[in-house]
Z-matrix of the N, CA and C atoms (Angstrom, degrees):
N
C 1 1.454
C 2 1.534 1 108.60
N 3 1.306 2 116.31 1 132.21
C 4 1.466 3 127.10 2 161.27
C 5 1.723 4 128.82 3 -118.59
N 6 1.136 5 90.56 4 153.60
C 7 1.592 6 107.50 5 -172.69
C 8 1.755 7 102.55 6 -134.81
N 9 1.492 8 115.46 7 151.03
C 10 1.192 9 120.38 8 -176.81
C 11 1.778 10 99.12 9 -103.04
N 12 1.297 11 99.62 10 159.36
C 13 1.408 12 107.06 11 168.68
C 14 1.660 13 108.36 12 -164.43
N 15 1.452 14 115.33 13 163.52
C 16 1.479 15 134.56 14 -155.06
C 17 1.843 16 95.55 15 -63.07
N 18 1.171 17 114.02 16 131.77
C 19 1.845 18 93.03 17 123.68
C 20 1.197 19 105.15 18 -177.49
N 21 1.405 20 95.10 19 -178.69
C 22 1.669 21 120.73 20 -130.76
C 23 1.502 22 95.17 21 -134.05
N 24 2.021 23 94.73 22 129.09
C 25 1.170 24 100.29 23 -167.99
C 26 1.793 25 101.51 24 -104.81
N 27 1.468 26 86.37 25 97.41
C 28 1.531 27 105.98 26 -168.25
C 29 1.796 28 119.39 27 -29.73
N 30 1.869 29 95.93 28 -39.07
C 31 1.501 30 78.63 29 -148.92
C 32 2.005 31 100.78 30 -89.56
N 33 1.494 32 107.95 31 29.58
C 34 1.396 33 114.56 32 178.59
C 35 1.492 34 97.84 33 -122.70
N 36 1.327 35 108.92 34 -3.01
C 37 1.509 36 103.10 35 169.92
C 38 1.437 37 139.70 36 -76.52
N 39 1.743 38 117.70 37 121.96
C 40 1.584 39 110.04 38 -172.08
C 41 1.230 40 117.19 39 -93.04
N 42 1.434 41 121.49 40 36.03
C 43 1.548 42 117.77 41 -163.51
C 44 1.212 43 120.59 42 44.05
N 45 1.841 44 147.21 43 -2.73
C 46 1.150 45 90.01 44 -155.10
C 47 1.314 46 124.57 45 -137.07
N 48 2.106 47 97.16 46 84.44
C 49 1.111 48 133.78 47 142.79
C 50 1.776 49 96.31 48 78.72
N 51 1.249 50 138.80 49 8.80
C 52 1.129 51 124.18 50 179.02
C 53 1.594 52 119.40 51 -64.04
N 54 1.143 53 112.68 52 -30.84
C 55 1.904 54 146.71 53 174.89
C 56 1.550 55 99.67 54 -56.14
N 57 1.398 56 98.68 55 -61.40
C 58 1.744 57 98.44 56 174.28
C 59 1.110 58 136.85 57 -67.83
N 60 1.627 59 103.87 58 -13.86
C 61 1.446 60 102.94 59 -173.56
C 62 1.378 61 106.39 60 -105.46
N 63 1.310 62 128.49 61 20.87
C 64 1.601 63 126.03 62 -177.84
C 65 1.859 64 100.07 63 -134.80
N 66 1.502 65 103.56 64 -5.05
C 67 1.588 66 107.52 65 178.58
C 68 1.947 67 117.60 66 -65.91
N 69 1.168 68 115.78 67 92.34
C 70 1.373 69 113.00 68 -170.22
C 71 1.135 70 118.59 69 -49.34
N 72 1.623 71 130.44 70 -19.95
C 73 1.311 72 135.77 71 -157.99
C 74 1.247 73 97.67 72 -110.45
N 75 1.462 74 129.94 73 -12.24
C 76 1.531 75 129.57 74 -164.93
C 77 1.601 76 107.66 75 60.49
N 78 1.495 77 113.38 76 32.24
C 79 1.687 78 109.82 77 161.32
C 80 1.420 79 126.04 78 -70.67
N 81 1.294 80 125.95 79 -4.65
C 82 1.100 81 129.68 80 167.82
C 83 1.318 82 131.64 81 -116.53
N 84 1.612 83 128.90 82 138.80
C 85 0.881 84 114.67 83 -159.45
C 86 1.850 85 98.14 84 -148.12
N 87 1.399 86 123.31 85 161.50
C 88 1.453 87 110.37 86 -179.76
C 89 1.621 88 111.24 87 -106.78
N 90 1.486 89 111.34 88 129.86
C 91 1.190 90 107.72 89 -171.64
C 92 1.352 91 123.87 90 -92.50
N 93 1.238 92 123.03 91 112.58
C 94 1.432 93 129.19 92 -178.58
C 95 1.688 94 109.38 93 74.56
N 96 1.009 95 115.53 94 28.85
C 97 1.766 96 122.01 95 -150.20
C 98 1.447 97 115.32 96 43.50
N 99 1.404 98 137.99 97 49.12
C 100 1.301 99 108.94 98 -154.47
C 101 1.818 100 78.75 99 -142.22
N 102 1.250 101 129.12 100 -50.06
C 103 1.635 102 132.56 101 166.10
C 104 1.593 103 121.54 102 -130.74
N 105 1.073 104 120.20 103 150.07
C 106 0.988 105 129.89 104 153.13
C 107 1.951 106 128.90 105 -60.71
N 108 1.330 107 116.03 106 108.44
C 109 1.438 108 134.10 107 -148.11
C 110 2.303 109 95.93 108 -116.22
N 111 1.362 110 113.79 109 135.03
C 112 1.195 111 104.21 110 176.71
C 113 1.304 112 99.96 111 -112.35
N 114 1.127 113 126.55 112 139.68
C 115 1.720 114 153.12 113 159.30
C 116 1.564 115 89.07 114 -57.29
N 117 1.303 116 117.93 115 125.98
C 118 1.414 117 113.06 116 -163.98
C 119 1.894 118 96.67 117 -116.64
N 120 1.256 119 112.46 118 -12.30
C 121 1.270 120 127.86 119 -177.97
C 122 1.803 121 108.20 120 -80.25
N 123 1.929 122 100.56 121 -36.53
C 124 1.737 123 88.26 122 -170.55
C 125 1.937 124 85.74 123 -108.77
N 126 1.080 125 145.71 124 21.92
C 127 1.065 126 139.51 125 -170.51
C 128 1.714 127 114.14 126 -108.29
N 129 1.636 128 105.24 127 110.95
C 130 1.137 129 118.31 128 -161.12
C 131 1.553 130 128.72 129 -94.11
N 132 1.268 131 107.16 130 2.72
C 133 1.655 132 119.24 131 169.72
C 134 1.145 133 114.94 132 84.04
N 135 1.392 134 120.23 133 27.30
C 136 1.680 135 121.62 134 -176.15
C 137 1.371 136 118.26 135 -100.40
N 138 1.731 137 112.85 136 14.35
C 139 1.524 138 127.35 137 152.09
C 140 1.969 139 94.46 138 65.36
N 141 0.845 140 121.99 139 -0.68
C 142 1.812 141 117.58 140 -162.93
C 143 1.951 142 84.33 141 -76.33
N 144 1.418 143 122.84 142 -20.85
C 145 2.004 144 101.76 143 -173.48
C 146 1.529 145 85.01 144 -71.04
N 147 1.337 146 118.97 145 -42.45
C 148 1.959 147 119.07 146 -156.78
C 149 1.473 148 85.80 147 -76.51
N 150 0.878 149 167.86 148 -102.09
C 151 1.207 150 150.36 149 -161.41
C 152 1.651 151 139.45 150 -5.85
N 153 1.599 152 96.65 151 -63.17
C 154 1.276 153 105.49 152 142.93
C 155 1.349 154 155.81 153 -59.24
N 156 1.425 155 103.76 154 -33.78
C 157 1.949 156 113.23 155 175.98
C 158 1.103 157 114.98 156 -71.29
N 159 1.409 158 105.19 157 123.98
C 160 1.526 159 108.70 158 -165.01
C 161 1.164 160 99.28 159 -88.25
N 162 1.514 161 146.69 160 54.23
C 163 1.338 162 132.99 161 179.38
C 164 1.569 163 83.73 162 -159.97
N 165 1.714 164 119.46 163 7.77
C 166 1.239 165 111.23 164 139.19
C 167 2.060 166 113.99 165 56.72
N 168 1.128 167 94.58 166 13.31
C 169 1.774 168 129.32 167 150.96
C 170 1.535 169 126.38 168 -46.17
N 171 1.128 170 120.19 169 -66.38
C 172 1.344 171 140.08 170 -155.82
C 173 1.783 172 82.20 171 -91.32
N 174 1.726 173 95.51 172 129.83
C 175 1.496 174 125.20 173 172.96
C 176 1.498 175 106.81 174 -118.05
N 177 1.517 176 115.94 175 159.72
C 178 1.243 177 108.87 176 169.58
C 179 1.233 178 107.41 177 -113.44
N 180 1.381 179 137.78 178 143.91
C 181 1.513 180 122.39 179 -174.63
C 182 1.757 181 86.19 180 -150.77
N 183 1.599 182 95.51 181 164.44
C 184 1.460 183 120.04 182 -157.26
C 185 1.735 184 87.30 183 -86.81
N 186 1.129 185 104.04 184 145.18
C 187 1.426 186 122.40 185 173.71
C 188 1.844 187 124.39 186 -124.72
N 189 0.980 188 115.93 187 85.26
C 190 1.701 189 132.47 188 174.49
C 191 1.339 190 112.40 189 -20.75
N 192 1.235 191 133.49 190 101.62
C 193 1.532 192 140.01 191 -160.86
C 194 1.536 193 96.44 192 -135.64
N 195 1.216 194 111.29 193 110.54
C 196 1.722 195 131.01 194 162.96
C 197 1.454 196 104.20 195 -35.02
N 198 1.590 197 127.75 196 159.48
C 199 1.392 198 122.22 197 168.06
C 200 1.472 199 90.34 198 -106.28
């Protein structure tokens, strides 16, 4: 079974926070002000941070989940 989830290719990341502020689950969060980091545990695959970041960063990729 798979599930998608965010991520963020840190080292093009400007922090600033657009990803976080449209994340419904609060899976994203900015680390140290320096990138944007996804909580991979509350992050639900609804692509809406990659949508938003205007630096067009954030991918969604399939994530390997045990049944």
């Amino acid at each position: 079974m798979a599930r998608k989830i965010a991520r963020v290719d840190k080292s093009l990341c400007a922090a600033c926070g657009a990803c976080q502020k449209v994340c419904p689950r609060g899976a994203i969060y900015i680390f140290k002000g320096i990138y944007a980091a996804v909580d991979s545990n509350k992050c639900i695959g609804c692509s809406l941070c990659a949508k938003e970041c205007p630096a067009s960063i954030i991918s969604m990729e399939k994530l390997e989940v045990e049944a």
